[in-house]
C-alpha positions as CSV (number, residue, x, y, z in Angstrom):
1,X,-32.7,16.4,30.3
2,X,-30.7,13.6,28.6
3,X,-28.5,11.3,29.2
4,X,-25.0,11.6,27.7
5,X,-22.3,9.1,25.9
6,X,-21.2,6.0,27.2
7,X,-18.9,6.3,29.7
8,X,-15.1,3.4,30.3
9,X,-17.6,2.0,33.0
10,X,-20.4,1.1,30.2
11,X,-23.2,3.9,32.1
12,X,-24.5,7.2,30.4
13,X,-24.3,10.0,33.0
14,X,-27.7,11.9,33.1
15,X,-27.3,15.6,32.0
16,X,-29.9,18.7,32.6
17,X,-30.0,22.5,32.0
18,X,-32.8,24.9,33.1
19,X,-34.3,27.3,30.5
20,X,-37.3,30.4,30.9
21,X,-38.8,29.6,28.1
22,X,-39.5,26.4,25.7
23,X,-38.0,27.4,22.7
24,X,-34.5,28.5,24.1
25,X,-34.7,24.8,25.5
26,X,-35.7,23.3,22.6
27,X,-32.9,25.4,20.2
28,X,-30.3,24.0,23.4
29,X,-31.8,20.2,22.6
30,X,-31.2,21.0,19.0
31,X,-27.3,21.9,19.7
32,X,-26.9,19.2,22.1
33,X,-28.3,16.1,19.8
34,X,-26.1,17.9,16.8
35,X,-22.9,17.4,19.2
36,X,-23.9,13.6,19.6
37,X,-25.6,14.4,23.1
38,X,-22.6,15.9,24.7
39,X,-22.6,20.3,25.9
40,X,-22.1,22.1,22.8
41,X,-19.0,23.7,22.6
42,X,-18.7,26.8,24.5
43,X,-21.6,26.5,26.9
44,X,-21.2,26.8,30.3
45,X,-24.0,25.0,32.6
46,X,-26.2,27.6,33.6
47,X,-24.8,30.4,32.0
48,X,-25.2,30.2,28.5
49,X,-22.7,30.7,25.7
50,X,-19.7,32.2,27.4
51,X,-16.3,32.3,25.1
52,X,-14.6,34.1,27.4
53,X,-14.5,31.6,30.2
54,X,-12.1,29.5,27.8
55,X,-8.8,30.6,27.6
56,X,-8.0,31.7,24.1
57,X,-4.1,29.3,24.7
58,X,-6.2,26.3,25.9
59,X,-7.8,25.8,23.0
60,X,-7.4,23.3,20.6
61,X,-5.6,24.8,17.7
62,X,-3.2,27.1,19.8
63,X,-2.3,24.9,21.9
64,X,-1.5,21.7,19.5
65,X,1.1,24.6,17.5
66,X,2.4,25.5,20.9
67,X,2.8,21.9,21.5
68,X,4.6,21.6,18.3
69,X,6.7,24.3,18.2
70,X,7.5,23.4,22.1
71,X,9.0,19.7,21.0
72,X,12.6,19.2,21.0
73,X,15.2,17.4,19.2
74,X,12.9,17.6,16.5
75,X,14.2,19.3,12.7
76,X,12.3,21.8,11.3
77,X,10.7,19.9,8.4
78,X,9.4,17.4,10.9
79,X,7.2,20.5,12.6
80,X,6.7,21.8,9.5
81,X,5.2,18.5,8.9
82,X,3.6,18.4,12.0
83,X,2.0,22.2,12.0
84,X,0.4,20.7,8.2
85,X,-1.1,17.6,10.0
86,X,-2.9,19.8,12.4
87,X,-4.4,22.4,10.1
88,X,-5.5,19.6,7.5
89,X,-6.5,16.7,9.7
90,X,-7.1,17.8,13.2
91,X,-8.0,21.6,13.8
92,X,-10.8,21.0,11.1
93,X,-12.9,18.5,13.9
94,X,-11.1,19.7,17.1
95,X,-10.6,23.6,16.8
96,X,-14.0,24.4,18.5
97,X,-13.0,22.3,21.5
98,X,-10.7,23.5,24.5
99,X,-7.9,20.9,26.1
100,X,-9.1,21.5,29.5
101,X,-11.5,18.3,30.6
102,X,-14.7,19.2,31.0
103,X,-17.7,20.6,29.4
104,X,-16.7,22.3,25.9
105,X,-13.6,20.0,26.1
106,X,-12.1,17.3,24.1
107,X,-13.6,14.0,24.8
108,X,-12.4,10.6,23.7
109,X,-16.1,10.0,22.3
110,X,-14.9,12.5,19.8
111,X,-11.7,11.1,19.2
112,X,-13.3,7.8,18.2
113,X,-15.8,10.0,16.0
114,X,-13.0,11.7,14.1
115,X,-10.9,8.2,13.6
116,X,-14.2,6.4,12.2
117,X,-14.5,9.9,9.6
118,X,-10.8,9.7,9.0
119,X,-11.5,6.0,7.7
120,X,-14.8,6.7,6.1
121,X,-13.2,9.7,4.7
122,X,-16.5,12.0,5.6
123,X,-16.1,15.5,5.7
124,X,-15.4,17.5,9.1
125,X,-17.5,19.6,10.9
126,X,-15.8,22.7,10.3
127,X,-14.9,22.3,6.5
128,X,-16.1,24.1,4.2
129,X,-19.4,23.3,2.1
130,X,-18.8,21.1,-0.6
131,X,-15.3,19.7,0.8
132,X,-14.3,16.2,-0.1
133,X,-12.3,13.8,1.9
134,X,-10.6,10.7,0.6
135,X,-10.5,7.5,3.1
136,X,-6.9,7.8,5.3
137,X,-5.0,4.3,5.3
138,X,-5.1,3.2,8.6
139,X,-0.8,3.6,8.7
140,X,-2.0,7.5,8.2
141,X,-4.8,7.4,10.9
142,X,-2.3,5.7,13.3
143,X,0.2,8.4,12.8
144,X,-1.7,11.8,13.1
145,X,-3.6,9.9,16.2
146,X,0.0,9.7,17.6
147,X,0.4,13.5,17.1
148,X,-2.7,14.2,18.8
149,X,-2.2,11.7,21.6
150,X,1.4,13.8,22.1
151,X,-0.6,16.8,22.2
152,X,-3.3,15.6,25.0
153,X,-0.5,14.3,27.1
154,X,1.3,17.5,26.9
155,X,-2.6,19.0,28.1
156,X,-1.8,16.6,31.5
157,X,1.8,17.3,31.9
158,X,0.9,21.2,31.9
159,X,0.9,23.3,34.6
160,X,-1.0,23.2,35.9
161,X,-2.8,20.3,34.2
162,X,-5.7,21.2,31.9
163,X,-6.9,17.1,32.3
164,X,-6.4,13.9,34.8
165,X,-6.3,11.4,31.5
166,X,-5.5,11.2,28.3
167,X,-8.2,11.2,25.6
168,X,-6.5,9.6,23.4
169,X,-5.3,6.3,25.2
170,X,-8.1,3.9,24.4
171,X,-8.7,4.8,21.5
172,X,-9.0,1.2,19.2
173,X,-7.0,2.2,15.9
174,X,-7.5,0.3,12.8
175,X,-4.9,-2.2,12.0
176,X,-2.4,-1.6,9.4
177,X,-3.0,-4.6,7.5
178,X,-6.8,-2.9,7.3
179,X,-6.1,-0.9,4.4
180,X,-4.5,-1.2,1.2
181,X,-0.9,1.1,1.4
182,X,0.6,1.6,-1.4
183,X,2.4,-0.9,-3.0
184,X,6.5,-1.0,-2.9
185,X,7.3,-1.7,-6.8
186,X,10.5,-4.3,-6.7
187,X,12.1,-3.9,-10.5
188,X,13.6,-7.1,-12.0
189,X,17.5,-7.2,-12.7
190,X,16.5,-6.8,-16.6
191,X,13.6,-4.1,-16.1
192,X,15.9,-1.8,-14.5
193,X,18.3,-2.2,-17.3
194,X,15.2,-1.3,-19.8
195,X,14.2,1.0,-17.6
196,X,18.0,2.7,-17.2
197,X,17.7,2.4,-21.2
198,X,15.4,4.9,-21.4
199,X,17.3,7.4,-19.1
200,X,18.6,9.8,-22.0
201,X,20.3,12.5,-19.7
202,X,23.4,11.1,-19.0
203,X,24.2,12.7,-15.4
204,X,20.2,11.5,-14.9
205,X,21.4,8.4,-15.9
206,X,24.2,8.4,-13.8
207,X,22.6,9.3,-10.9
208,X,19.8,6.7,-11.1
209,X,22.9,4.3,-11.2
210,X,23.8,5.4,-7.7
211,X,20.7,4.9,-6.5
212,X,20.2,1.9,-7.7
213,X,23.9,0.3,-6.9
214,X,23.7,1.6,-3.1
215,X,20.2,1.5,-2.1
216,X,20.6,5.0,-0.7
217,X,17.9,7.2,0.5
218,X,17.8,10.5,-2.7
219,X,18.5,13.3,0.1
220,X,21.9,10.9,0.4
221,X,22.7,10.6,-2.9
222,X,22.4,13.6,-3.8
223,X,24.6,15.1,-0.9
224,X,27.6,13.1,-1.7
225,X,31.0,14.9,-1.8
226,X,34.1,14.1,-3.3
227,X,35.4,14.0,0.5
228,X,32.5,11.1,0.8
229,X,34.9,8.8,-1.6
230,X,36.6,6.2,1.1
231,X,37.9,2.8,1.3
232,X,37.0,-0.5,3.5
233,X,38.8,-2.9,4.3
234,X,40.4,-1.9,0.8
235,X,37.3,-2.0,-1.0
236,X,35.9,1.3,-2.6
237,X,33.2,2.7,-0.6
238,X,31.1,5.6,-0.1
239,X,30.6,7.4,3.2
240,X,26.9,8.2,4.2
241,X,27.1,11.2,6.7
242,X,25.1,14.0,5.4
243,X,21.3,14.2,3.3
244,X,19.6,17.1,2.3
245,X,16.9,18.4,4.8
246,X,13.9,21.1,4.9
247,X,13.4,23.9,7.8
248,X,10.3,24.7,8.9
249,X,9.6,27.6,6.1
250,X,10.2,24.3,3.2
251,X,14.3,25.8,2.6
252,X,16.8,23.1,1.5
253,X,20.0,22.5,3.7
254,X,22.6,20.0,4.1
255,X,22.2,18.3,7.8
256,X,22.8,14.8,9.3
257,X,21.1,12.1,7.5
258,X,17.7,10.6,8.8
259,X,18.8,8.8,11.9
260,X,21.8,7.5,13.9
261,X,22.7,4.5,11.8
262,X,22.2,6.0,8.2
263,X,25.3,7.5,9.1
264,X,27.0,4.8,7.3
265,X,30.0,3.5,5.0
266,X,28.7,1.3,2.0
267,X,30.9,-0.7,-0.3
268,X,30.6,-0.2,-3.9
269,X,31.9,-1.9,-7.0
270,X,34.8,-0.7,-8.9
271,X,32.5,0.6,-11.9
272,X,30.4,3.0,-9.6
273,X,33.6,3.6,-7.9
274,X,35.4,5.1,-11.4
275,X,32.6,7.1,-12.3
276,X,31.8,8.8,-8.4
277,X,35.9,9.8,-8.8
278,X,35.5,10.5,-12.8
279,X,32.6,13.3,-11.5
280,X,35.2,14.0,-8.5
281,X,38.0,15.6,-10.6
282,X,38.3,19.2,-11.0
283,X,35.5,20.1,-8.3
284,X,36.6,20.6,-4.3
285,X,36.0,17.9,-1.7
286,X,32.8,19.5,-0.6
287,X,31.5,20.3,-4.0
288,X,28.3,18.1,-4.5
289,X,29.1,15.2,-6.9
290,X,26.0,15.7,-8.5
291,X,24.1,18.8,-9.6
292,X,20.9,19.5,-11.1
293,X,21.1,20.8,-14.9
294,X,21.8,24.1,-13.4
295,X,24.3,23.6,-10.8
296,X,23.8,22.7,-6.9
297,X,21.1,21.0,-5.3
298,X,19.2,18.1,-8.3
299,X,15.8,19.2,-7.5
300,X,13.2,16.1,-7.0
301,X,10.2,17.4,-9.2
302,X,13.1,18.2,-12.0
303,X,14.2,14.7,-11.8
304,X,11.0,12.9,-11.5
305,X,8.5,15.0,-14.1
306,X,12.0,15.8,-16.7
307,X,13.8,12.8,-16.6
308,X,12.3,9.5,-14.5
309,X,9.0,9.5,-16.1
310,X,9.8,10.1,-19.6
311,X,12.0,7.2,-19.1
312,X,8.9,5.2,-17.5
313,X,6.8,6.0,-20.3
314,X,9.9,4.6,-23.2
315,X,10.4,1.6,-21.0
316,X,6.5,0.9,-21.1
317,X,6.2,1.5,-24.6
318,X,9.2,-1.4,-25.1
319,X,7.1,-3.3,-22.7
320,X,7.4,-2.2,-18.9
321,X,4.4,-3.2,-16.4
322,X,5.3,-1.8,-13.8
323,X,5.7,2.1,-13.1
324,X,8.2,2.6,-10.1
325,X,8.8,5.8,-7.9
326,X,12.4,6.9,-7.8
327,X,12.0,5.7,-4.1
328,X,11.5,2.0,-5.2
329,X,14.8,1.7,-6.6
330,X,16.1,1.4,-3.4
331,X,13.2,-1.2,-2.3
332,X,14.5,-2.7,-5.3
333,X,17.8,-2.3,-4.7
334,X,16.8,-5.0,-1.3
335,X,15.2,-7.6,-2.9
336,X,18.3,-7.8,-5.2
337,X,20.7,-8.9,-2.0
338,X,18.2,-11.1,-0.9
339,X,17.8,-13.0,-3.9
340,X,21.6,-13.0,-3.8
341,X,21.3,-14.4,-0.4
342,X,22.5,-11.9,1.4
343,X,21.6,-12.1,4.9
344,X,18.9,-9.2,6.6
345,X,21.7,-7.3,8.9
346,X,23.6,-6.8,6.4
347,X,20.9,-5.5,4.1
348,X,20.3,-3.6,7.2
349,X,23.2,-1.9,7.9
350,X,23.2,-0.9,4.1
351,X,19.9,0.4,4.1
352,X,20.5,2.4,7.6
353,X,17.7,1.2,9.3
354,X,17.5,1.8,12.8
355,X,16.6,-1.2,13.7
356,X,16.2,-5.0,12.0
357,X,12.4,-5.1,12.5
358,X,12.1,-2.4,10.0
359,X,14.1,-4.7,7.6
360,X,12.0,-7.4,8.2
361,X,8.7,-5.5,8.3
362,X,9.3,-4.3,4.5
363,X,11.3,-7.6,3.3
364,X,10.6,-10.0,4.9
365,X,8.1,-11.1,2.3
366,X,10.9,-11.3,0.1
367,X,12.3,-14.3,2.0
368,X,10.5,-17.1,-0.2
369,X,13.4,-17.0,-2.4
370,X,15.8,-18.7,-0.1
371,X,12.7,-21.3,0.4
372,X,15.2,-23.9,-0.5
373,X,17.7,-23.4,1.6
374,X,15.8,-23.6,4.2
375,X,14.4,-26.7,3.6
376,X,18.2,-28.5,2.5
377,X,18.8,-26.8,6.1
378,X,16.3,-28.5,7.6
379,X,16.8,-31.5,6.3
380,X,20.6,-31.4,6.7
381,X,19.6,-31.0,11.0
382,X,17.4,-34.2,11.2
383,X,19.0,-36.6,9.0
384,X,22.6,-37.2,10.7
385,X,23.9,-38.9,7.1
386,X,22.7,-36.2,5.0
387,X,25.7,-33.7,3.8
388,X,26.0,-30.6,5.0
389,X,24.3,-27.7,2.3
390,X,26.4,-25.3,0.6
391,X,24.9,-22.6,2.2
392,X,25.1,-23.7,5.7
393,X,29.1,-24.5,5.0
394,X,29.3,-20.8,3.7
395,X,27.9,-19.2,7.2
C-alpha cells in the first residue's frame, strides 16, 4: 500500500496491489517509489506488466508526431521544427507513458517534474548514460510546454477522447524574465561603419548594407528580385513579399515571408536604391539580386563563418567590443529610428511585426533616449505659458 501524489484538491489518494509472494511486492514497491509513488508505466492493477493493453497509436511518441503531422496551416520547417522538439525534449521523459488518463498515463505530476529538469537541466529518464543537459531559458521551457499542451489537448478532442483534462493546464511555468536570454547586440552608427570596414567581399559587403539600411529579416533580403524594386509615394522602395523557407526534409524554397504583415513595402534612400538597380541590370525580374559566391541562394553558414566573422574578428582587433549576429543588424537597425525619433508603428510596420506589442516588448527599453522629450512634453501640458516643444509641433 501507499499513498500516491498530491492531487488539485491538496489529498493523496491511497493506492494498493496484491502480490503471492514478498519479494514480487517488494520489487513492485521498488518500481513504484522509482516513478515518484505513481503505477509504473505499463502495469495494469492486478494483472501485472501488460504492454499490450496500451495501444501502440496512444502512446506518447506516436501520437505527439501524429499530432504534428496532423496540424494545419502550418509550413514544413515549422513541423520539422516541431518533430525535433519532441525527439530532443519530450519523447526522452514522456515516451514510456500513454495519452490515455489513467494508470501508465501522463500525469501533470510529471509534467511539473519534467519542467523543474528542463530548468535544472538534469538528465531524463530515458537518456542515455552519461548524457548532459544544459539548463533551458525559461522563453525555451514555455515554448516546448506549449507544444506539449497542444498535443494533450488534441488527446481530449480525440475520438473518442483518450482524457477528461488537460495535463498541461496548471502547470506554473517560469517567468521569462527568470532566465538570462541572450542578449540582442545594438551596434553604434560608427561600430557598424568599423564593422562594415572590415567586410572585404564586396557583394558580402553589399549585402550586409541591405540588411542594415532596411532592417529586413536575411530569408527577405536575400529573396529580393529585381521585380521587388518599387516606388512610394515617389520615394524608392523595396517590396517585401517573398523569404526563403525550409520543408520538412531541411530543402530551401522561395514562399511567403513570416507572417501577414511582413508582406511589406519599405522606403529606401537613394544610395541603396542605385546599387539594388546597379545589381538589377542584365539579370530578369525574378533573378535573385543577390547570390552566394556560386550563384543562387547566399547560404547562411557561408556568410556567417566566410565573411561576417572574419570581419568581427578585424573590427575587434581595431577595437570592437561587441560581437553581433548577422540577426542584430536588424535589432540595430531599430534602435537607430528610435534614436532618430521615429515613432514605434512606424518602426513597426518596417520591421513587419504582427503586432506593436512585439515592438515594444524588444524596444521598448530603447525609449530612454527620447527621455527628454517627454519631460519638455510634460512640462509643456501643465504650464499653460510654457511654449510648445519642437517635437510636439512636429506630430
Amino acid at each position: 500500500m501507499w499513498r500516491g501524489p498530491v492531487d488539485q484538491d491538496g489529498k493523496r489518494k491511497q493506492e494498493s496491489e496484491v502480490f503471492d509472494d514478498e519479494t514480487a511486492a517488494e520489487r513492485f514497491r521498488d518500481l513504484v517509489n522509482g516513478h515518484g509513488q505513481q503505477w509504473p508505466p505499463g502495469w495494469v492493477r492486478g494483472r501485472g506488466f501488460v504492454e499490450d493493453v496500451r495501444e501502440a497509436g496512444e502512446m506518447f511518441e506516436p501520437f505527439a508526431l501524429h499530432y504534428v503531422d496532423q496540424l494545419t496551416g502550418v509550413q514544413g520547417d515549422t513541423k520539422a521544427e516541431y518533430r525535433k522538439l519532441i525527439r530532443q525534449k519530450l519523447s526522452p521523459w514522456f515516451r514510456s507513458y500513454s495519452m490515455r488518463e489513467g494508470e501508465g498515463g501522463l500525469t501533470k505530476e510529471l509534467i511539473r517534474a519534467w519542467v523543474n529538469d528542463l530548468e535544472a537541466g538534469r538528465p531524463a529518464p530515458h537518456d542515455e548514460e552519461g548524457t548532459r543537459r544544459r539548463k533551458l531559458s525559461p522563453k525555451t521551457i514555455r515554448n516546448v510546454h506549449g507544444l506539449l499542451s497542444g498535443i494533450c489537448q488534441s488527446a481530449v478532442e480525440h475520438t473518442p477522447p483518450l482524457r477528461t483534462k488537460n495535463p498541461c493546464a496548471s502547470t506554473r511555468l517560469p517567468r521569462k524574465d527568470d532566465g538570462v536570454e541572450d542578449e540582442m547586440v545594438f551596434l553604434e552608427r560608427d561600430e557598424w561603419a568599423l564593422l562594415r570596414s572590415h567586410i572585404v567581399d564586396p557583394d558580402a559587403r553589399e549585402l550586409a548594407d541591405a540588411l542594415a539600411e532596411t532592417g529586413a529579416r536575411w530569408g527577405e533580403i536575400t529573396a529580393l528580385q529585381p521585380q521587388d524594386l518599387v516606388r512610394r509615394s515617389g520615394r524608392p522602395a523595396i517590396r517585401i513579399q517573398r523569404a526563403w523557407k525550409r520543408d520538412e526534409d531541411g530543402a530551401a524554397y522561395l514562399g511567403a515571408p513570416k507572417t501577414k504583415k511582413a508582406r511589406r513595402t519599405i522606403v529606401i534612400t537613394s544610395n541603396l536604391d542605385q546599387m539594388l538597380r546597379r545589381r538589377a541590370k542584365s539579370i530578369s525580374a525574378r533573378d535573385l539580386l543577390f547570390e552566394g559566391p556560386k550563384g543562387g541562394r547566399w547560404d547562411t553558414w557561408t556568410f556567417r563563418s566566410l565573411r561576417w566573422h572574419p570581419a568581427i574578428e578585424g573590427a575587434r582587433a581595431d577595437g570592437l567590443t561587441k560581437a553581433p549576429r548577422v540577426h542584430d543588424l536588424r535589432h540595430s537597425h531599430a534602435s537607430w529610428m528610435i534614436a532618430a525619433k521615429v515613432p514605434l508603428p512606424a518602426i513597426q510596420g518596417r520591421l513587419g511585426h504582427e503586432s506593436i506589442t512585439t515592438t515594444v516588448d524588444r524596444y521598448g527599453h530603447l525609449l530612454d533616449a527620447l527621455d527628454d522629450e517627454v519631460v519638455a512634453a510634460v512640462e509643456w501640458a501643465m504650464n499653460p505659458n510654457a511654449l510648445r516643444p519642437e517635437s510636439a509641433l512636429a506630430a
